[in-house]
TORVEXTOR-976710 format. One record per residue (C-alpha): residue number from 0; residue in one letter; x, y, z. Coordinates in steps of 0.2 Angstrom, whole numbers, plus 5000, padded with zeros to 4 digits. Layout:
# residues N
   pos   code     xx     yy     zz
   NUM      A      X      Y      Z
...
//
This chain:
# residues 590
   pos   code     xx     yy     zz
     0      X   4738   5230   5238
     1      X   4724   5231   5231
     2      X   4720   5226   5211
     3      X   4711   5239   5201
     4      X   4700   5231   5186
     5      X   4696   5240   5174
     6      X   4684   5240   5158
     7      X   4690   5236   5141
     8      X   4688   5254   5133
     9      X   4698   5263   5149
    10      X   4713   5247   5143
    11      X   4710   5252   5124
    12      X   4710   5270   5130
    13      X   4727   5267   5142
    14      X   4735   5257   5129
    15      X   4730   5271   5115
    16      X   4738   5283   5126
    17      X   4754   5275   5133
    18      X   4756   5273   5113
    19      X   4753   5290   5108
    20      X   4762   5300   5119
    21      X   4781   5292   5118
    22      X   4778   5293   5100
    23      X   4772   5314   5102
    24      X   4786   5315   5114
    25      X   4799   5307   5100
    26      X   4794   5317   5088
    27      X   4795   5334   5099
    28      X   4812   5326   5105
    29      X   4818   5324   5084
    30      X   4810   5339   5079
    31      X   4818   5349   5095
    32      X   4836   5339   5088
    33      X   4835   5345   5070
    34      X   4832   5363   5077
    35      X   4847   5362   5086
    36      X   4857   5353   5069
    37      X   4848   5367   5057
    38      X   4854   5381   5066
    39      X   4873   5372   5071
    40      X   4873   5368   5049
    41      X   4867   5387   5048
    42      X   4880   5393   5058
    43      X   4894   5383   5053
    44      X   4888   5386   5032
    45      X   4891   5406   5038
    46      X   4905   5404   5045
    47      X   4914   5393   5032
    48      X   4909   5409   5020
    49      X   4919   5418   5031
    50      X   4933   5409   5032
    51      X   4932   5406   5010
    52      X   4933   5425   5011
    53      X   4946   5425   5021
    54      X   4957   5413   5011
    55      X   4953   5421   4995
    56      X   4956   5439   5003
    57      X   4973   5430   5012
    58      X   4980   5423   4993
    59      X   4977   5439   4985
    60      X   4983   5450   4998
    61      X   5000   5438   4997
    62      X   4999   5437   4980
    63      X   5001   5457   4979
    64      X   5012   5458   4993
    65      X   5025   5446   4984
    66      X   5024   5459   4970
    67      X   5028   5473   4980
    68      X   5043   5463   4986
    69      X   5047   5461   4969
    70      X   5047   5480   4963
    71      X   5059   5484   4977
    72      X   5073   5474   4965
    73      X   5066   5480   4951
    74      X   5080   5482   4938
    75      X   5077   5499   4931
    76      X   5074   5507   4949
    77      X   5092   5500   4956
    78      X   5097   5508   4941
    79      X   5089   5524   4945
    80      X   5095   5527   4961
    81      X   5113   5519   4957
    82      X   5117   5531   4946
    83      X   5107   5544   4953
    84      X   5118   5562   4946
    85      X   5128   5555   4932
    86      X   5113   5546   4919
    87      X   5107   5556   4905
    88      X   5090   5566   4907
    89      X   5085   5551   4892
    90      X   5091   5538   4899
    91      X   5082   5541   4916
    92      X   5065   5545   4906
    93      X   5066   5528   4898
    94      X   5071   5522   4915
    95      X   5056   5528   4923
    96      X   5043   5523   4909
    97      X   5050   5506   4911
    98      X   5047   5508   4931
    99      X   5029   5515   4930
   100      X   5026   5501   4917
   101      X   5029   5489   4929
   102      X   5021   5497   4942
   103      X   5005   5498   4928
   104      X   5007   5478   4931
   105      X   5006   5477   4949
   106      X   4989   5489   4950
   107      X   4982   5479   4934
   108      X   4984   5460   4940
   109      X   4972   5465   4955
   110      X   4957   5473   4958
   111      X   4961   5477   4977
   112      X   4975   5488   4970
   113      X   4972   5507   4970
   114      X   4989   5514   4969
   115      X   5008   5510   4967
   116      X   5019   5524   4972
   117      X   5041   5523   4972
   118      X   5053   5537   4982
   119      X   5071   5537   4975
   120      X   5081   5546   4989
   121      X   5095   5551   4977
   122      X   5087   5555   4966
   123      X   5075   5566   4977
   124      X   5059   5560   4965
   125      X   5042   5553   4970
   126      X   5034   5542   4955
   127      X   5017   5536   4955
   128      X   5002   5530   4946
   129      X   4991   5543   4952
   130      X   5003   5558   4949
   131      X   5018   5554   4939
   132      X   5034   5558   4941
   133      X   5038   5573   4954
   134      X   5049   5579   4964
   135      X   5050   5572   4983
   136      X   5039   5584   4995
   137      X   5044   5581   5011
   138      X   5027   5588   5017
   139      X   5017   5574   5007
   140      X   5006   5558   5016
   141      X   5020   5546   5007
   142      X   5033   5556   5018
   143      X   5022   5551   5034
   144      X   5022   5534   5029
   145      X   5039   5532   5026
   146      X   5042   5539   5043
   147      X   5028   5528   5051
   148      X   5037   5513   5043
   149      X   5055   5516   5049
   150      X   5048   5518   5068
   151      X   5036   5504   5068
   152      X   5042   5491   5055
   153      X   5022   5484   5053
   154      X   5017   5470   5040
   155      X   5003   5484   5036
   156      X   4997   5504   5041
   157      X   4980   5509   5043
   158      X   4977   5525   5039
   159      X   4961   5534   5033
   160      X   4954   5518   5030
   161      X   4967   5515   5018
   162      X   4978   5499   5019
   163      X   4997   5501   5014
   164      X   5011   5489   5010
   165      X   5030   5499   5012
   166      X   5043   5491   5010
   167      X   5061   5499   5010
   168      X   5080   5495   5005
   169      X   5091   5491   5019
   170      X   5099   5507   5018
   171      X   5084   5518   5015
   172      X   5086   5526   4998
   173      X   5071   5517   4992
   174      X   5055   5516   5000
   175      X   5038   5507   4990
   176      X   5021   5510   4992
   177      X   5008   5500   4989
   178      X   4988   5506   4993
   179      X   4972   5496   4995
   180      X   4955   5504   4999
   181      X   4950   5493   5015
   182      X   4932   5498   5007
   183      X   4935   5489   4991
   184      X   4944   5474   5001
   185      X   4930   5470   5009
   186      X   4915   5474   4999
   187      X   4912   5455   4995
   188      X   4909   5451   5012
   189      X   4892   5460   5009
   190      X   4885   5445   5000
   191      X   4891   5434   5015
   192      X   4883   5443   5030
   193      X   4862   5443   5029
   194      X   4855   5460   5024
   195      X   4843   5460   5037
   196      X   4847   5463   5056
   197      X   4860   5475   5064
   198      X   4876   5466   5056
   199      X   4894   5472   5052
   200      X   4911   5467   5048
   201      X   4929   5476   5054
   202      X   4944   5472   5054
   203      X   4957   5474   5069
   204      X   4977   5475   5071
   205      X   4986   5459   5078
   206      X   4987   5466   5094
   207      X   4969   5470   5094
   208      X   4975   5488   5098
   209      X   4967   5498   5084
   210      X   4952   5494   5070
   211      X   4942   5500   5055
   212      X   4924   5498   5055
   213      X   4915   5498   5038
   214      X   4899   5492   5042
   215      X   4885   5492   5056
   216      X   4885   5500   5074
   217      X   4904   5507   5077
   218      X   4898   5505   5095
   219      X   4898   5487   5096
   220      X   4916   5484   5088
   221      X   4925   5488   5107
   222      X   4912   5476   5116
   223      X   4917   5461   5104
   224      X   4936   5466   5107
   225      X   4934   5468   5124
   226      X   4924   5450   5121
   227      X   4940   5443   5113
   228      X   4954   5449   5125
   229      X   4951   5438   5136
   230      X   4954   5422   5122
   231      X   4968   5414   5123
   232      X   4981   5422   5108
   233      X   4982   5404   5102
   234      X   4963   5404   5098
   235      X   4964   5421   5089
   236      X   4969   5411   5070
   237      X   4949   5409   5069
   238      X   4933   5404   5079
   239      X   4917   5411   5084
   240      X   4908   5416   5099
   241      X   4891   5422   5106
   242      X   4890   5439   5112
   243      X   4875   5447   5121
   244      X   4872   5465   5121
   245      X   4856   5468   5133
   246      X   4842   5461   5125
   247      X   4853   5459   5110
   248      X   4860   5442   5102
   249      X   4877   5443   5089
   250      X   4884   5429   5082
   251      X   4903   5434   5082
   252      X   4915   5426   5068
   253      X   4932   5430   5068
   254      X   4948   5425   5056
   255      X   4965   5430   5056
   256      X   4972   5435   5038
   257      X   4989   5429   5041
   258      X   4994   5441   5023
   259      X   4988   5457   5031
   260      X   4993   5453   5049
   261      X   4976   5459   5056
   262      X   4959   5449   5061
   263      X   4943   5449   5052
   264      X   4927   5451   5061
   265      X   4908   5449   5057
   266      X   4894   5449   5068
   267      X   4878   5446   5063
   268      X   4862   5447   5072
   269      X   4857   5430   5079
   270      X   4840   5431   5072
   271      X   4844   5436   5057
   272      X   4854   5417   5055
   273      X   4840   5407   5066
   274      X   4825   5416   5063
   275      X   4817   5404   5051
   276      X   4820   5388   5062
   277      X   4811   5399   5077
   278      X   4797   5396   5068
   279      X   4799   5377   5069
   280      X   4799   5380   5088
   281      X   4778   5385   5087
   282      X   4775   5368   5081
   283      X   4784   5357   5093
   284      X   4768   5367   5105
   285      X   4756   5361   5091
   286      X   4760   5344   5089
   287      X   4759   5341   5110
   288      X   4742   5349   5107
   289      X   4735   5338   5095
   290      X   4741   5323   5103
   291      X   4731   5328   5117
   292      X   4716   5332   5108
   293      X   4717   5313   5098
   294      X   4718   5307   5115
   295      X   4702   5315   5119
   296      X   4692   5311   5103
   297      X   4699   5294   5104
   298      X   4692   5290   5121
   299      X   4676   5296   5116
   300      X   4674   5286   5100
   301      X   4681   5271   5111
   302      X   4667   5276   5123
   303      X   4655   5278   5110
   304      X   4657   5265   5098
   305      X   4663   5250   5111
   306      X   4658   5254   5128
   307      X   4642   5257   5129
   308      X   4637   5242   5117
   309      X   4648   5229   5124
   310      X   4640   5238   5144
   311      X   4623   5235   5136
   312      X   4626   5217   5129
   313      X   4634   5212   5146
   314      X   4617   5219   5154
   315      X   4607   5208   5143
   316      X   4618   5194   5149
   317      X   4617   5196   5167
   318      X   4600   5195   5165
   319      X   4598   5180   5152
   320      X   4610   5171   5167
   321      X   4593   5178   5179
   322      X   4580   5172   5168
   323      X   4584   5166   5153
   324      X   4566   5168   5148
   325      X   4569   5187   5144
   326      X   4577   5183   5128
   327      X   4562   5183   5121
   328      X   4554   5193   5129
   329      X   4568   5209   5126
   330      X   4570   5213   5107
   331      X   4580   5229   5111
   332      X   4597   5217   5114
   333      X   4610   5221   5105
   334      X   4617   5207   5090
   335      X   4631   5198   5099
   336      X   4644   5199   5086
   337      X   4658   5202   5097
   338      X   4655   5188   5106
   339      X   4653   5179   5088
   340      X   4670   5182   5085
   341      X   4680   5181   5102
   342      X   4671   5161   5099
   343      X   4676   5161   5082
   344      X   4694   5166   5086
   345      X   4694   5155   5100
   346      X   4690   5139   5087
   347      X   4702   5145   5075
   348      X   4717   5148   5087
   349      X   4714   5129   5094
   350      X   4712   5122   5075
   351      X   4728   5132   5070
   352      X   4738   5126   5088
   353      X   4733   5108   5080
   354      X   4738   5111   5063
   355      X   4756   5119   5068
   356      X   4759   5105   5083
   357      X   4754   5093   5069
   358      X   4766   5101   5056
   359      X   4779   5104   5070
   360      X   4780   5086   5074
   361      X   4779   5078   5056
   362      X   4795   5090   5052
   363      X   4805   5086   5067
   364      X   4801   5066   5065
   365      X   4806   5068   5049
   366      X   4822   5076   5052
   367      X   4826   5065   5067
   368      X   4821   5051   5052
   369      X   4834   5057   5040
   370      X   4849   5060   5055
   371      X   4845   5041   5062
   372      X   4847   5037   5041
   373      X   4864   5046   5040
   374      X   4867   5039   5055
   375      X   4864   5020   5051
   376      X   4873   5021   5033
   377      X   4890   5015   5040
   378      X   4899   5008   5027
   379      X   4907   4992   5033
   380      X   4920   4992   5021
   381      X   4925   5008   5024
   382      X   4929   5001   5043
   383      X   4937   4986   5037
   384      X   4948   4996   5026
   385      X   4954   5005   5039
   386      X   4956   4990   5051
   387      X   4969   4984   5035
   388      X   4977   5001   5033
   389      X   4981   5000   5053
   390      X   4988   4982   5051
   391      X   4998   4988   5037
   392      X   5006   5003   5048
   393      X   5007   4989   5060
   394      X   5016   4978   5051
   395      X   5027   4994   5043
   396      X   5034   4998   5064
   397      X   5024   5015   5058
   398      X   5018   5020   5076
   399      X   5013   5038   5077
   400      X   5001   5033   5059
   401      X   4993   5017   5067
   402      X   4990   5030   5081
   403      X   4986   5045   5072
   404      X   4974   5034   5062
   405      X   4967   5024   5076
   406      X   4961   5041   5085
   407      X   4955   5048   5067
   408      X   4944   5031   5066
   409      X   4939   5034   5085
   410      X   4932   5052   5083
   411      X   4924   5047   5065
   412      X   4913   5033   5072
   413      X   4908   5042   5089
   414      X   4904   5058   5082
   415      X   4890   5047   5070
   416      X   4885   5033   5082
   417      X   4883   5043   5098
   418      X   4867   5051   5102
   419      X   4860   5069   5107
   420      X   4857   5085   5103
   421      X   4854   5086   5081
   422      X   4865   5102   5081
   423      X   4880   5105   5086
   424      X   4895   5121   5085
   425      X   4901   5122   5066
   426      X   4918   5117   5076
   427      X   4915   5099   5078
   428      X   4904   5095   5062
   429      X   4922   5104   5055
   430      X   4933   5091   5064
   431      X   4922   5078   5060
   432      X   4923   5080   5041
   433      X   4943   5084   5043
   434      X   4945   5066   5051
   435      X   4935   5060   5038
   436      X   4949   5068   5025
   437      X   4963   5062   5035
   438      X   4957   5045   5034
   439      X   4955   5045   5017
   440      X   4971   5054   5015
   441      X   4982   5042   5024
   442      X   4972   5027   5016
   443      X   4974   5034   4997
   444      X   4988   5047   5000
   445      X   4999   5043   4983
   446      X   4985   5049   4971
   447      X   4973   5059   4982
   448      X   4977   5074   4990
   449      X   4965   5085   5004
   450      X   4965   5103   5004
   451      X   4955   5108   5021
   452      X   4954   5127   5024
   453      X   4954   5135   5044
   454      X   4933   5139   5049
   455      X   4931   5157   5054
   456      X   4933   5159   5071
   457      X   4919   5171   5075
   458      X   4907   5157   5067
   459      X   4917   5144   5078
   460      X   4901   5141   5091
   461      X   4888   5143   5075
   462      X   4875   5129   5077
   463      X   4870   5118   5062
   464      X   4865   5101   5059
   465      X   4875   5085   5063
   466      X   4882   5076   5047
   467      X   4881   5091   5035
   468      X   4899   5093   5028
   469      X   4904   5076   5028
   470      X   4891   5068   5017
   471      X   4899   5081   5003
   472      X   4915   5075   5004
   473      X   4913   5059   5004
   474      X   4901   5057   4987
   475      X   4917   5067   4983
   476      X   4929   5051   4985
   477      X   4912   5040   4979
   478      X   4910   5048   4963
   479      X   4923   5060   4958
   480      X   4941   5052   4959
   481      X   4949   5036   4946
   482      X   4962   5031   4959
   483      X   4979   5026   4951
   484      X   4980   5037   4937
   485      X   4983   5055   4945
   486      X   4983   5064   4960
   487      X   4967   5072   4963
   488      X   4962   5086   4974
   489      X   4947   5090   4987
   490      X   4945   5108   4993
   491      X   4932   5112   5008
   492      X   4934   5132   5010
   493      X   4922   5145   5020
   494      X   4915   5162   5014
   495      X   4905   5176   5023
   496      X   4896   5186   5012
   497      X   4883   5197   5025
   498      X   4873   5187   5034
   499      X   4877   5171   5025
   500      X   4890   5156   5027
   501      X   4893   5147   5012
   502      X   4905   5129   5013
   503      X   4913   5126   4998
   504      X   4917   5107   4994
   505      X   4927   5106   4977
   506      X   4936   5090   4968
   507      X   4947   5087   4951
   508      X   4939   5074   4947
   509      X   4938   5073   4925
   510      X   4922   5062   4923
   511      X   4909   5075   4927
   512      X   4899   5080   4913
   513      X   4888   5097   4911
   514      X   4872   5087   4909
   515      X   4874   5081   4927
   516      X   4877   5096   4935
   517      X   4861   5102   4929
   518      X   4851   5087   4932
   519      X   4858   5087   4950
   520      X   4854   5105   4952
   521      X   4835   5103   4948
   522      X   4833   5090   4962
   523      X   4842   5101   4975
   524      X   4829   5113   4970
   525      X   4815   5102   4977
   526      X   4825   5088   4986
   527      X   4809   5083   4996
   528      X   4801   5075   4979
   529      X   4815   5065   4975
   530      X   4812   5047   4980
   531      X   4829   5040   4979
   532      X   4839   5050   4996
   533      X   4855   5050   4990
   534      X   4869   5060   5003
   535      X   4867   5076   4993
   536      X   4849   5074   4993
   537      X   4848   5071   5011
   538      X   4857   5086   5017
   539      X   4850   5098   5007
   540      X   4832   5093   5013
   541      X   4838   5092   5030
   542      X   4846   5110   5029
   543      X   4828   5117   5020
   544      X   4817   5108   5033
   545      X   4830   5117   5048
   546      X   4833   5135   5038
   547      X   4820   5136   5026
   548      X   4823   5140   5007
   549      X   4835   5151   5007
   550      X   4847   5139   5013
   551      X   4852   5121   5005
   552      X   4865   5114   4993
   553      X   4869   5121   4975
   554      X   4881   5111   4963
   555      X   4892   5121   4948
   556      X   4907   5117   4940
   557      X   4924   5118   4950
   558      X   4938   5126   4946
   559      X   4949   5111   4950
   560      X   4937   5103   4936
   561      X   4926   5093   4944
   562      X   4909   5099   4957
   563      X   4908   5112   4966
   564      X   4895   5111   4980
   565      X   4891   5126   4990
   566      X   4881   5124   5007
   567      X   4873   5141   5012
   568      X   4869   5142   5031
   569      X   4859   5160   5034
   570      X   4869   5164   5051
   571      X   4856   5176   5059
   572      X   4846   5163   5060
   573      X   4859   5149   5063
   574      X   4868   5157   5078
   575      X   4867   5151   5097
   576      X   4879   5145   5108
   577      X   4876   5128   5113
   578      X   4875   5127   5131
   579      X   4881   5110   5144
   580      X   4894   5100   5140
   581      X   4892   5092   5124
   582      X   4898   5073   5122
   583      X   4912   5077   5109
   584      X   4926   5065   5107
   585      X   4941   5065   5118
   586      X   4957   5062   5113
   587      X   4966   5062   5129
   588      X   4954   5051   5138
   589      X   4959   5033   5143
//
């Protein structure tokens, strides 16, 4: 295959390009998304209103209905009819102002409540807000109702968009009306639909058989209830769906009013809810069009600005390499500045390679300096004192601590004397520092007591450097402890706090005084000036040289009552898994 070079200004123009149009085409992509999320918010906010309607509409049409429940055993109309006949003309009139009185209540404690109307059989009397007390005319609208009631036994009767509660005794001699305008229940659902497009609002029996329209075109009432026939019932409680008339969009939301036994229904036009974000759509087809026309005008100033100057210097060249005699001769050759500075970056990338390699190998000699000093600062005591503690279990016939402390021993000086990698998974430099407590533990175990807390296991495999923990706990047993007076505590404990691991050694020691704590704290802040390497020196320098200032060593006071030294390790920069086998001790081998 053939390889196509090209010129610097079509790369710049290819690279400009190949730049510009993901970026148009995720910002198309994000503004085509939060058209889609605007109008989902929009139509969801619509049809939470809905359904707040609903629910306020539901409790106050329960809340009327348990009224109405209540008159039927009210005291003076049981009265009423009981002794229908025999009570005195004053008795029944105080009977029946008590009555109307409480049926004054009923229309008074809600708006929706137009009138409240009683039929005493015995007594032959109608009694009602509107009209009074009369006598019963079978020919009457309340007469209808009654007789509706007893053949259809309904939660509710539409009639002349007029919504009314009956309720009756078991026997019949009492029957209570209770009637709501279906305009004046649902006038607040004008504020809840938009004014503008064709919208409306109705409202349906259960069984989706019958309905009252109060607002918008009649005609489209049967399509939406054709539309929600073939639902499932169980999906009838509330939803919404998207109905297309022709040309026409609806927005159809829908809510069962579990009070009135019927179903609520808006529809509202859909441009009327999403008209707005249309708009948004124009300038996805702007933006795509002045991405191209940057495109354009970019390539041309690339052309015009670049192009021909470096084509015109690269001329002059050519020609210089013919006869280098037309340098003088052409004073129409343009300055050579960028070729200036492609010579002058060239010299400064080389000087700055020098200076980093330079840097780089400086820091790694000096840390590979400071490990080969850990390294080398055995203490030969502290072998021959274990050499003495070993021949003292020997002598005591105490086998499994002579072997327990043989292997501790074992792993102790391997893990410092042997040679490889300068880091290694938090897991080993953690066993190394517990053997180093379990040495000392066995050795000093009637007055000094460890206290070693479990690693995380997620942080198991996290690199760091070798001899980090250790150090620590040993100035610990150097500087902190008056053996043979009381038993004395070390702590090592982990927390994660984000992106950081902080080690926690803590001792009881009694000797420590604030003074030193803060003097130790001003050289951890600059451990590379201090002259005098002491362990805690030593590490924190080595753990700023690996992680940089944010990591290293801080001292405070423990709340066992002596130090507190806290090593923080920044583990997103810490983590790797450390690959091949690393030469860790073995205590199975033979």
């Amino acid at each position: 295959m053939k390889r196509i070079d090209l010129q610097v200004y079509q790369k710049v123009i290819i690279v400009f390009a190949a730049l510009v149009i993901p970026i148009t085409a995720i910002n198309i992509a994000i503004n085509l998304n939060a058209v889609s999320y605007l109008r989902s918010k929009l139509l969801e906010s619509t049809q939470d209103k809905v359904y707040y309607f609903r629910n306020q509409l539901n409790n106050q049409i329960a809340f009327i209905r348990n009224q109405h429940l209540n008159l039927l055993t009210d005291s003076n109309l049981v009265e009423l009819n009981f002794r229908a006949g025999e009570i005195p003309k004053y008795e029944e009139l105080l009977l029946t102002t008590r009555l109307q009185s409480n049926m004054l209540s009923i229309r008074n404690s809600n708006e929706l409540v137009e009138d409240v109307a009683v039929h005493i059989e015995s007594l032959n009397r109608m009694v009602s807000l509107s009209k009074g007390k009369r006598t019963y005319d079978a020919s009457s609208k309340w007469e209808a109702l009654r007789m509706l009631h007893m053949k259809n036994k309904q939660p509710y009767y539409l009639v002349d968009n007029q919504i009314y509660f009956i309720e009756s005794t078991s026997n019949g001699t009492i029957t209570t009306y209770v009637q709501l305008p279906l305009e004046r229940l649902l006038q607040q659902i004008d504020n809840i639909i938009p004014k503008s497009g064709e919208n409306g609002y109705f409202i349906a029996d259960h069984r989706l058989q019958s309905a009252a329209n109060f607002s918008g075109q009649a005609s489209i009432q049967s399509d939406i209830m054709a539309e929600m026939r073939q639902l499932d019932e169980k999906r009838w409680q509330e939803g919404r769906f998207d109905l297309r008339i022709g040309d026409q969009h609806y927005l159809v939301i829908y809510s069962k009013i579990n009070a009135l036994g019927g179903i609520l229904f808006t529809y509202m036009d859909g441009k009327a809810i999403t008209g707005v974000i249309s708009k948004y759509n124009g300038l996805v087809v702007v933006l795509a069009a002045a991405a191209l026309i940057i495109i354009v005008v970019f390539s041309l100033s690339v052309n015009q600005m670049i192009h021909k100057p470096l084509h015109h210097l690269i001329r002059a060249f050519r020609k210089i390499e013919l006869d280098p005699n037309q340098i003088a001769t052409r004073s129409s050759i343009p300055s050579n500045e960028f070729n200036y500075l492609n010579k002058s970056f060239e010299r400064m990338k080389q000087e700055l390679n020098a200076s980093i390699k330079q840097n780089y190998e400086h820091k790694l000699a000096l840390q590979q300096s400071e490990l080969k000093q850990l390294q080398s600062q055995i203490n030969p005591h502290f072998l021959y004192n274990g050499f003495y503690n070993l021949y003292r279990m020997c002598r005591a016939e105490d086998m499994e601590g002579a072997a327990e402390l043989s292997m501790r021993l074992a792993n102790y000086y391997e893990f410092i004397t042997r040679s490889g990698s300068d880091e290694v998974p938090l897991r080993l430099e953690y066993q190394h520092a517990v053997d180093y407590g379990e040495i000392q533990q066995i050795r000093f175990s009637r007055y000094i007591r460890m206290d070693i807390q479990a690693i995380p296991e997620a942080l198991a495999e996290l690199a760091v450097p070798r001899l980090v923990i250790q150090p620590i706990i040993e100035n610990a047993f150097k500087h902190a402890f008056e053996r043979g007076k009381t038993m004395e505590t070390c702590l090592l404990r982990f927390e994660q706090n984000g992106d950081t691991l902080d080690i926690f050694v803590e001792d009881s020691g009694k000797t420590l005084a604030d003074e030193t704590i803060e003097q130790l704290n001003q050289k951890l802040q600059d451990p590379a000036a201090v002259t005098e390497k002491t362990g805690l020196i030593n590490v924190c320098n080595r753990l700023k040289l690996r992680y940089g200032e944010d990591s290293g060593l801080k001292v405070s006071r423990s709340k066992l009552g002596g130090l507190c030294v806290c090593m923080s390790l920044p583990v997103n920069r810490a983590i790797k898994q450390l690959g091949g086998e690393e030469n860790v001790p073995n205590p199975y081998r033979r």
